[in-house]
GUMIBA-730179 format. One record per atom (N, C-alpha, C): x, y, z; atom name. Coordinates in steps of 0.05 Angstrom, whole numbers. Example, Ala and Ser with C-alpha at 12.3 -4.5 7.8 and 13.67 -1.06 7.14 Angstrom:
       c1       c2       c3   atom
      264     -114      156      N
      246      -90      156     CA
      264      -66      156      C
      257      -45      142      N
      273      -21      143     CA
      258        1      157      C
END
This chain:
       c1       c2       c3   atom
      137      122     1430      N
      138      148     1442     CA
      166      155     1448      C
      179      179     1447      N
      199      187     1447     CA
      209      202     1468      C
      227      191     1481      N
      220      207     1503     CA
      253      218     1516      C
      265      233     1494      N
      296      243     1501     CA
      303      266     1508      C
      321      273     1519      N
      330      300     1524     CA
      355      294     1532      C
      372      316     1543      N
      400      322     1545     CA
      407      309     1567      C
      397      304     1593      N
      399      288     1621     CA
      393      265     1611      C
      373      258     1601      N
      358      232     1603     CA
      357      211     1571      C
      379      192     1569      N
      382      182     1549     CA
      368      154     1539      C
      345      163     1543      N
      335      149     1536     CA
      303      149     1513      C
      305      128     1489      N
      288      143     1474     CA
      267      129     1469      C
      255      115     1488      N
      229       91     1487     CA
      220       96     1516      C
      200       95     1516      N
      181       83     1533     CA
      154       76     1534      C
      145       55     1545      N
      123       50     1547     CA
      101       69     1549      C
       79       57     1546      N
       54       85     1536     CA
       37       72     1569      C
       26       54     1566      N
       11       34     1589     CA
       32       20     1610      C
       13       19     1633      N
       27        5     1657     CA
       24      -28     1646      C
       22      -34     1630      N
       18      -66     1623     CA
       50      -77     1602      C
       81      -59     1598      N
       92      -57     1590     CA
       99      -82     1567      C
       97     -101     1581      N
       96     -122     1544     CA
       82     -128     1532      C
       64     -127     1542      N
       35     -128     1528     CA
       30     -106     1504      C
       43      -84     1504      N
       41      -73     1485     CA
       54      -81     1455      C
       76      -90     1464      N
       83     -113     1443     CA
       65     -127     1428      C
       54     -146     1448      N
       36     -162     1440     CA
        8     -152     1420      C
        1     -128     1438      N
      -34     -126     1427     CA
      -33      -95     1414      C
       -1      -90     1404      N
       -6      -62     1397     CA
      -20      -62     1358      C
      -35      -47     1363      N
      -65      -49     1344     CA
      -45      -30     1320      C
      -20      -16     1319      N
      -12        0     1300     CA
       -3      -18     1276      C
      -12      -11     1255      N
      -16      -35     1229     CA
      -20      -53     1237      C
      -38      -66     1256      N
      -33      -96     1256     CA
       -7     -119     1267      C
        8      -97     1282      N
       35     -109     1289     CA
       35     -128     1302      C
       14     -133     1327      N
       17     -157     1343     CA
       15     -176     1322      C
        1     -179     1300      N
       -8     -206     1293     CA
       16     -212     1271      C
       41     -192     1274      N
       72     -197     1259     CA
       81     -214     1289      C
       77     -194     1307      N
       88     -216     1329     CA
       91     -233     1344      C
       57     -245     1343      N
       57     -265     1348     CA
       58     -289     1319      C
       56     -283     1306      N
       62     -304     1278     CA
       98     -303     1284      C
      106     -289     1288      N
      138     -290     1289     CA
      141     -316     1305      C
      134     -308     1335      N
      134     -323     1356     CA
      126     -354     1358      C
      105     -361     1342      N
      102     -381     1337     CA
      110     -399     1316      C
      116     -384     1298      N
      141     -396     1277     CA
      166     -398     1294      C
      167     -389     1305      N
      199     -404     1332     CA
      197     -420     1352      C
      165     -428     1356      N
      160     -443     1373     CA
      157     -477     1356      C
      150     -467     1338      N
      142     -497     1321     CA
      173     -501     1304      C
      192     -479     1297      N
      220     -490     1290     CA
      228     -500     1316      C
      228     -497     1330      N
      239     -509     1354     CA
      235     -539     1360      C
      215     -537     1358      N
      195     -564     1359     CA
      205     -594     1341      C
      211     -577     1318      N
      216     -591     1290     CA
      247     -599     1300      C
      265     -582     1312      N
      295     -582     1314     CA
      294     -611     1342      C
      274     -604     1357      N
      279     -626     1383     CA
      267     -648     1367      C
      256     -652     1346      N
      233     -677     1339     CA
      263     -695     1320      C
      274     -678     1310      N
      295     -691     1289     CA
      322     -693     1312      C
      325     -680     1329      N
      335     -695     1355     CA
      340     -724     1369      C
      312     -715     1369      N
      300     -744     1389     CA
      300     -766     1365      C
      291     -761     1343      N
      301     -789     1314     CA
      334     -792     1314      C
      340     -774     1318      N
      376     -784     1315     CA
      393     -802     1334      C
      382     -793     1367      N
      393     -795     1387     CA
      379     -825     1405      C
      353     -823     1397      N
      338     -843     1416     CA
      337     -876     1395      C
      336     -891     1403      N
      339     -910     1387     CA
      314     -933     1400      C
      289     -922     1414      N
      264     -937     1415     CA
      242     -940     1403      C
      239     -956     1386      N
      215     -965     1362     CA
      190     -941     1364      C
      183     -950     1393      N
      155     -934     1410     CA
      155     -903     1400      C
      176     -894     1404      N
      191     -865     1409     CA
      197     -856     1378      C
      209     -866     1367      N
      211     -860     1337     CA
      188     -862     1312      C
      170     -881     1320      N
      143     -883     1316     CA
      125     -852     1318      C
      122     -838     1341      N
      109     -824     1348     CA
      125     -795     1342      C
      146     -796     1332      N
      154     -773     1334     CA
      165     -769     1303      C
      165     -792     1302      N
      163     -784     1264     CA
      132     -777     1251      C
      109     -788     1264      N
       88     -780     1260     CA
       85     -741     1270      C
       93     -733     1291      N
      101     -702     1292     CA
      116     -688     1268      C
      146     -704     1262      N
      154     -683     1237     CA
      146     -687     1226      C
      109     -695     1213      N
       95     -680     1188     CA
       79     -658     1194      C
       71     -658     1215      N
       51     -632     1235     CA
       68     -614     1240      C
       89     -613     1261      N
      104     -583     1274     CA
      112     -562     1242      C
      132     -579     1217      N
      139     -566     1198     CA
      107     -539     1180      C
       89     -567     1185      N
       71     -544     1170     CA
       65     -522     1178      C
       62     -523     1213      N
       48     -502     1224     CA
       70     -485     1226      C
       94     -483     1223      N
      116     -468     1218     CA
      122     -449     1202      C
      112     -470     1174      N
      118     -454     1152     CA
       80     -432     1146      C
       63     -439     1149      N
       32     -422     1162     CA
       48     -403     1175      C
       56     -398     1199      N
       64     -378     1220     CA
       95     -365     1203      C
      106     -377     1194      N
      122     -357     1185     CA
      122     -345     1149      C
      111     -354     1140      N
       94     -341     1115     CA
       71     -311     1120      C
       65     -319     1147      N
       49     -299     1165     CA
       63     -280     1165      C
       93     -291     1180      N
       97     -261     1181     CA
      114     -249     1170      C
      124     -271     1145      N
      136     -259     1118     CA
      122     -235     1104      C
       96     -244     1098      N
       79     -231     1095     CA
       76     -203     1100      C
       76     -200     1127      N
       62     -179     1138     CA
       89     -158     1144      C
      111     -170     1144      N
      129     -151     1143     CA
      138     -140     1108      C
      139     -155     1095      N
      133     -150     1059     CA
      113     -118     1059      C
       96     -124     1079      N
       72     -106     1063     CA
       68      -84     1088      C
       83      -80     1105      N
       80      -55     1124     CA
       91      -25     1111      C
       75      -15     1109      N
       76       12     1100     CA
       95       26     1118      C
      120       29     1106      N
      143       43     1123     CA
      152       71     1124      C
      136       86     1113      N
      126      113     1104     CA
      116      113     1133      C
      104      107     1146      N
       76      115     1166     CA
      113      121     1199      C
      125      104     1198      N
      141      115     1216     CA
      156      137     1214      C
      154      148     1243      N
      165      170     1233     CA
      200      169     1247      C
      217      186     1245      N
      249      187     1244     CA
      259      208     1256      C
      243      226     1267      N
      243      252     1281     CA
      271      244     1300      C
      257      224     1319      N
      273      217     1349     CA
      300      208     1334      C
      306      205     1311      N
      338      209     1300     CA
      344      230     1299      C
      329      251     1294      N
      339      279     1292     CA
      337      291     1314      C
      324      285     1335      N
      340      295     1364     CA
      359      289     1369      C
      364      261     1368      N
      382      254     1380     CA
      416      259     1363      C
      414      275     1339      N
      436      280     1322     CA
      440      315     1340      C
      417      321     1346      N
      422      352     1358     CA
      435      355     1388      C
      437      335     1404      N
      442      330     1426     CA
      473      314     1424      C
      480      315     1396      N
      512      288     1391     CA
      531      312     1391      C
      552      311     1410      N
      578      321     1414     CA
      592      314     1394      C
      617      322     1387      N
      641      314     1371     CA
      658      331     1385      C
END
């Protein structure tokens, strides 16, 4: 939603009192499920980055045992979640946004 004028510079705001949540569960193409596949493809790289960590740095049988058994699990669910949202950004119809709120905001630019 666009929400600019000559006082007030600002050109977003929230639609609902639930403000990030709209992020999350906003139903327009399908976007939450780009952002939460995003999100969890950074949660499981992360995962993968502390697992090859803890193999470099820790030097206990017990410990390297169990966490080499992880980097074959965290990588897959990684590459699932971010194929997701390779995917879904590949194929979002970018026609449907619209660019208007650039052309206010070019009518309101001094020089």
């Amino acid at each position: 939603m666009v929400n600019y004028n000559a006082t007030h510079h600002v050109i977003t705001s929230w639609i609902t009192q639930f403000y990030w949540f709209e992020a999350l569960w906003n139903t327009n193409q399908l976007a939450f499920i780009t952002n939460i596949s995003l999100g969890l493809a950074v949660t499981f790289l992360v995962r993968v980055l502390a697992i090859l960590y803890v193999i470099n740095h820790i030097k206990d049988k017990n410990i390297l045992s169990k966490t080499k058994k992880c980097l074959w699990i965290n990588p897959i669910f990684f590459l699932i979640f971010f194929f997701i949202f390779i995917e879904k950004l590949f194929t979002i119809s970018w026609t449907s946004y619209s660019w208007t709120w650039f052309d206010q905001i070019n009518n309101y630019r001094k020089f």
